[in-house]
C-alpha positions, 0 to 999 in steps of 0.5 A: 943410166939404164935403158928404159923398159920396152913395153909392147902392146896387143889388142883384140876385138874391136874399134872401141879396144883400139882407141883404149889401146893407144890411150894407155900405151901412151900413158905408158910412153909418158911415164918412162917405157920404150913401146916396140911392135908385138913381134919383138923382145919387150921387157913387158907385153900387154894384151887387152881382151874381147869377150864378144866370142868364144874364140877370142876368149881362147886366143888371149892364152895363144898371145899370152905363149906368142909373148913368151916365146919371144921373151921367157922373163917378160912381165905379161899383163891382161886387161880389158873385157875377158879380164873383167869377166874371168880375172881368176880365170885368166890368172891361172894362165901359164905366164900372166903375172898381172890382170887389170879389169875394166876400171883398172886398165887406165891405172896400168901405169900405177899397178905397173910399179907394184909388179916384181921384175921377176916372174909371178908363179902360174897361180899368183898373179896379181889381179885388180878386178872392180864390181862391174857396178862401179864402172860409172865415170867415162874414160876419154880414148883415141887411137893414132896409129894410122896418120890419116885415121883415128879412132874416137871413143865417145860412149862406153857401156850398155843399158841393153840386155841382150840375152847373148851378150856379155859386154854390159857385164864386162863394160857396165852401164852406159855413159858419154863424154860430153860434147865439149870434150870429145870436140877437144879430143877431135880437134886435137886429132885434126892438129895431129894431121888427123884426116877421118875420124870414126866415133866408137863406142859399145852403143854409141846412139845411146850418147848422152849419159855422163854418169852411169850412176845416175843415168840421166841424159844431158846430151843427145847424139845428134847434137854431138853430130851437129857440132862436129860437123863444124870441126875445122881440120877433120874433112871425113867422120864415120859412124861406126856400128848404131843400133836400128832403133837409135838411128832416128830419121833426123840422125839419117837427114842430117848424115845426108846433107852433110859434108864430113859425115860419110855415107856409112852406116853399120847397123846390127840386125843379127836376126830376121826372123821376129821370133829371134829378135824376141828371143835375143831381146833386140829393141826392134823387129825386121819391119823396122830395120827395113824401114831404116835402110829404105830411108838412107836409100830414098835420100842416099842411093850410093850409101854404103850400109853394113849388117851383122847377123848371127847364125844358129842362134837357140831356136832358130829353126830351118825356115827361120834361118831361110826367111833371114836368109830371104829377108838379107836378100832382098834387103838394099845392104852392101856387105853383112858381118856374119857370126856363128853363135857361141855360148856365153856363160852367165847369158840367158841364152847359154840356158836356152832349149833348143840348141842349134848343133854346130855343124848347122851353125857352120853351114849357115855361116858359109851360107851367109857369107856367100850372100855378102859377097854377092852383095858386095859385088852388087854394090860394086856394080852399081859403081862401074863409070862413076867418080867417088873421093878417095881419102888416101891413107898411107905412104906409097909401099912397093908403088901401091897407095890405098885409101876408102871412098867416101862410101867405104869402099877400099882402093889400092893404086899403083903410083909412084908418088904417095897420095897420104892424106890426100883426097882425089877423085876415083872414076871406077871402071871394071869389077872381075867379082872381087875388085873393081878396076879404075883410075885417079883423077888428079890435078894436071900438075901432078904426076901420072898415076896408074890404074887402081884397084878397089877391094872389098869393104 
């Protein structure tokens, strides 16, 4: 009997690409293939793209030659977001034999069959892209590649329109799974051994559309919040990134009196300039986002809170990079995700006047990133002398154990036993600007473990 087929996966972008990612390759284990890392010989390498930058765009054909190089007469496959938006154009990449769109990536192992075992001709790939208007039905994903935490996708799709965004035409419309099925994917994770989930989604306060093609909502976010909080198994959720105006007041109350929602937040700000925001078309101005974030601080003091921001966005004129500048400075957030603007073809912003040059783009980059460190150090000072719960999150690796607070902040320890899966206290000690110093506390019948160390989030 032959071997079975090695297939290898690749994912770029985001939280959302990973749990789809995991999804399929086991679909494909399921069907027969013999899935190895990336870094070795694989009879099949598949990549699934991002499209949110234009660098990840360039790097798609920089894996493409990674996989040839270490197999030539390997089958390249390219799926996801960059193939959705540019399937011809990714076909003409030197060694991709198939392109799956949006649609087509959960049927990979199907188009897997109708490939030849021999290299397509560059130009000849074969390509199965749908209209972006037929992406209506949610496909379920969840990732399992660490053994405490899992990535859940609960919302695909966007009915925004962001003039400098590509993924509604990459993604389609919006739409959810339902309540009871992510509550059965959640507590199928907790008997995976499954500790902290984190909801994932292109805009996930927007749950509650089960069909994009009729659009109507069922359910709302907050439910689903509400009933995963009674989850058995899972001791930690996380909230990944939420539009301002979607997170409402009661979502806020109820994180706070919460025992498994973390005190996390990732909300877009991108601008703050209301001009910009405008121009990006955002659905809020900065007072608003303001007001967000002083309402977790009234009620959470230690929650940790991150922004995205972009730089050099067409029109942004010198005051209004320092008065976003300002703004982010004053704002009680703990880290920033800063974005140098790029152009995205077939994005009202592409065709815009005014255009930022890119040396300032770059310099307003760095500018803001210095800001973020600062802020995190902040952060970490207001820290020093108290305890958080760390949720350790891996096997003991040359003596070191690592795991996130409650509050997301990072930590590795040196130890001589593994605390995988574990929660302990953490009482925190000294910052020297990039980690924080302290020590587990744990139960006197264990082992004693050394000072720990806690990164940057």
């Amino acid at each position: 009997m032959l071997p079975p087929r090695t297939i290898a996966f690749h994912t770029l972008g985001c939280k959302l690409n990973f749990a789809e990612t995991s999804s399929i390759s086991r679909m494909a284990e399921d069907s027969g293939y013999q899935k190895v890392s990336f870094d070795d010989a694989a009879d099949v390498y598949v990549i699934n793209t991002c499209s949110v930058t234009e660098n990840a765009d360039k790097e798609c054909a920089h894996i493409v030659r990674k996989a040839l190089r270490l197999s030539p007469q390997a089958q390249i496959i390219v799926m996801g977001c960059y193939a959705q938006l540019k399937p011809y154009e990714i076909s003409m990449i030197e060694g991709v034999d198939l392109v799956l769109g949006a649609k087509e990536k959960f049927n990979l192992t199907h188009y897997l069959k109708l490939l030849s075992q021999k290299k397509q001709p560059t130009g000849t790939s074969l390509v199965y892209s749908c209209d972006v208007n037929e992406l209506n039905i949610f496909e379920s994903s969840y990732s399992l590649g660490e053994r405490t935490r899992a990535f859940l996708k609960i919302q695909d799709g966007c009915n925004y329109s962001c003039t400098y965004c590509t993924i509604p035409m990459a993604r389609g419309r919006s739409r959810s799974d339902t309540i009871t099925n992510v509550l059965k994917q959640a507590a199928l994770l907790a008997d995976s051994g499954i500790k902290e989930i984190v909801l994932t989604g292109v805009n996930i306060g927007d749950f509650g559309i089960s069909d994009a093609a009729k659009g109507t909502r069922d359910e709302s976010f907050l439910e689903l919040l509400q009933c995963l909080d009674e989850v058995t198994g899972i001791k930690r959720f996380r909230i990944s990134s939420i539009e301002p105006n979607l997170l409402k007041d009661e979502i806020i109350t109820f994180v706070a009196a919460s025992k498994r929602f973390m005190p996390h937040f990732h909300i877009p700000l991108q601008s703050g300039s209301d001009h910009i925001l405008k121009l990006m078309k955002r659905r809020y101005l900065s007072q608003q986002y303001a007001e967000r974030i002083s309402h977790i601080k009234d009620l959470m003091p230690h929650c940790c809170i991150g922004a995205d921001v972009i730089a050099g966005f067409p029109g942004e004129t010198e005051e209004e990079f320092l008065n976003t500048y300002e703004f982010l400075r004053k704002l009680d957030v703990s880290y920033l995700h800063v974005f140098t603007y790029s152009e995205r073809d077939e994005t009202d912003a592409s065709s815009m006047k005014n255009v930022v040059p890119k040396k300032i783009r770059h310099e307003r980059n760095k500018m803001l990133r210095i800001l973020s460190g600062k802020k995190r150090e902040a952060f970490y000072q207001l820290h020093l002398g108290k305890h958080r719960k760390v949720l350790f999150e891996a096997d003991a690796t040359n003596g070191t154990v690592k795991g996130f607070t409650d509050n997301y902040i990072q930590v590795t320890a040196s130890s001589e036993i593994s605390l995988q899966g574990e929660i302990h206290a953490v009482r925190m000690l000294q910052s020297n600007g990039t980690m924080v110093h302290g020590e587990v506390v744990l139960p006197v019948e264990n082992r004693y473990i050394e000072n720990i160390s806690i990164l940057t989030c």
